[in-house]
C-alpha positions, 0 to 999 in steps of 0.5 A: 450515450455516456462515456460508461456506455461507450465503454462498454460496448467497446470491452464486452463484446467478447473474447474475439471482438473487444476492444482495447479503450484509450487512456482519455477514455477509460479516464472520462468513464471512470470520472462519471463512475467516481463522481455518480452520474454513471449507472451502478449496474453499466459501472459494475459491467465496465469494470468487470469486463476491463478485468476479463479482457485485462487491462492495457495500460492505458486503461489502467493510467486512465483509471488511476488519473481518474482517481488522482484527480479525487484525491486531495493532494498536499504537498508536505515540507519534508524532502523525501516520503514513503508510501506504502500500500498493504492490500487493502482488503487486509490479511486473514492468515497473518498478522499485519505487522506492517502497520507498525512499519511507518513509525519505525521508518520515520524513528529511522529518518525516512517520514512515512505514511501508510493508506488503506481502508478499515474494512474491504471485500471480498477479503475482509482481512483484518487491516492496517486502520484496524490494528492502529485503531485498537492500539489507540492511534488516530485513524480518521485524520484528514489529508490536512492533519496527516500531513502536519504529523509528517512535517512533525519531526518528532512523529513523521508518520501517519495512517491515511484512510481512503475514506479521508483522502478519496472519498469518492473511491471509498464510496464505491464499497458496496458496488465492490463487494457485490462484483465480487472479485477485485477489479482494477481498483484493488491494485490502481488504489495503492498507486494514489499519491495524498501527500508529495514530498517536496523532493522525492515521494517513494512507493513501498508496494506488494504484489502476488502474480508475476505479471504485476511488477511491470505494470506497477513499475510504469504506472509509478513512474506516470504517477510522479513517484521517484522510486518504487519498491515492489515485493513479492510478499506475504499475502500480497503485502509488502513484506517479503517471506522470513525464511526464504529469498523473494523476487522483488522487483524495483522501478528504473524509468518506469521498467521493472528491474528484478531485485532478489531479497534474502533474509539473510542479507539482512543478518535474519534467520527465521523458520516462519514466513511471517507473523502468525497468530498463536493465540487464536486460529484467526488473525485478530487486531488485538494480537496484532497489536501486543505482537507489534508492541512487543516488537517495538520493546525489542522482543526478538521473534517474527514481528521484530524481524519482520519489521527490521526487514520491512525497513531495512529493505526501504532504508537501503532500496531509496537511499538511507543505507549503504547497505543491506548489513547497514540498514538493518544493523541501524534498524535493530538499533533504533528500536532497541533504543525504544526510539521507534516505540516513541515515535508509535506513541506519538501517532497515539490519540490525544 
């Protein structure tokens, strides 16, 4: 019997009679799904039924060491790195604006990546690879490539596609859209590490329901991630609502700990939550795009915020800022000086 099978007969059996799989076991068939010996229909039903019964967390370690072990890792040359994980299905009622984000982080002194797909179900949002891809900046790079612009220190950046990094994973599309809902992949995928710092490899991550923050924190710390900042953002992102305080959270040996974020910390008023379209009812990459170009050329409004914000919170939260005044004030000033946009161009296809 395969490790898929025994699986199942272990976690669907019911809501009285399931049991609970060990971390070696969700592992062993989680690897046959991920390297194709296990059955579609029994992979489909393995994860479904982790879901309904809801996952341990040795399940989900299992699963997410699973997929690590796909993932090709580099280890980069800079001394501290950022990762942050947007949702990958992308956004349908704003504009992803954090696309931008890791060149205005790297223009700030912390290197940068960010990681997702062009396109995911059962969203279908517009994506972090789709903004980029039309603003004209490379989002086919490989592990090799992404990792030679981060040890760049005239760029510092870069956009990391799951189909690049764990192709393995991005393989099982179609088997997730045809699930339907979101299995435990949609949250295990953010917490994959393709590139190391050779000091510290932070996390900058979203989250909707209050039940996450604990989990994300412990499986960050198992992952080797040196801290994780978890927000309770728009749209399950990892930007924090404009006009209101938020309940973000961040990791201390592997235990959330709460970490309040009010806007006005940061010196920023705004009435909207976030970046909205105006030009279309949709969101769209384009509009994306001129609002997050904008933004760079310093034009005040949601997106500036949004990115001052985003960076400000991760230049203070790891380290960078004394405090959230300082960040912010830094991060104002390093795009006003067109250095953020700069290091935007740099990622531009040659």
């Amino acid at each position: 019997m395969t490790a898929v099978a025994k699986a199942i007969k272990k976690v669907a059996t019911g809501p009285h009679l399931s049991k609970d799989l060990t971390q070696q076991e969700s592992q062993l068939a989680m690897d046959e799904i991920l390297t194709g010996r296990a059955d579609p229909v029994q992979a489909a039903i393995f994860l479904i039924a982790l879901r309904m019964k809801r996952e341990t967390d040795d399940e989900n370690l299992g699963i997410l060491q699973s997929i690590q072990s796909v993932t090709k890792q580099i280890s980069s040359k800079v001394d501290e790195l950022l990762i942050i994980s947007d949702p990958f299905n992308g956004y349908n009622r704003h504009c992803p604006i954090a696309a931008f984000l890791p060149a205005v982080l790297a223009a700030c002194g912390l290197p940068t990546i960010s990681q997702g797909v062009k396109e995911m179900g059962p969203k279908f949002g517009v994506t972090h690879s789709q903004v980029l891809e039309h603003a004209g900046i490379a989002t086919e790079l490989s592990v090799e490539q992404a990792t030679e612009r981060v040890n760049n220190a005239d760029i510092g950046w870069a956009y990391l596609d799951q189909a690049q990094a764990t192709p393995r994973l991005y393989a099982l599309q179609d088997l997730r859209t045809r699930i339907i809902k979101r299995p435990s992949l949609a949250t295990l995928e953010k917490l994959v590490m393709p590139i190391k710092a050779q000091q510290s490899t932070y996390l900058q991550i979203g989250f909707v329901h209050k039940a996450y923050p604990p989990v994300l924190a412990w499986l960050a710390e198992q992952a080797g991630f040196a801290s994780t900042l978890m927000v309770r953002g728009i749209e399950g992102g990892i930007l924090p609502t404009l006009r209101a305080g938020s309940n973000c959270f961040t990791e201390h040996k592997g235990q959330a700990k709460q970490y309040p974020v009010s806007p006005k910390q940061f010196g920023l008023e705004q009435n909207t939550r976030g970046v909205q379209p105006q030009k279309n009812e949709q969101v769209t990459a384009a509009e994306t795009v001129e609002l997050g170009l904008n933004a760079l050329s310093g034009h005040a409004g949601a997106a500036f915020d949004s990115l001052v914000l985003g960076a400000a919170m991760a230049l203070n939260h790891f380290g960078l800022q004394d405090s959230p005044q300082q960040a912010a004030a830094y991060v104002r000033a390093t795009i006003k000086s067109a250095k953020a946009k700069s290091y935007f161009e740099q990622g531009l296809v040659k």
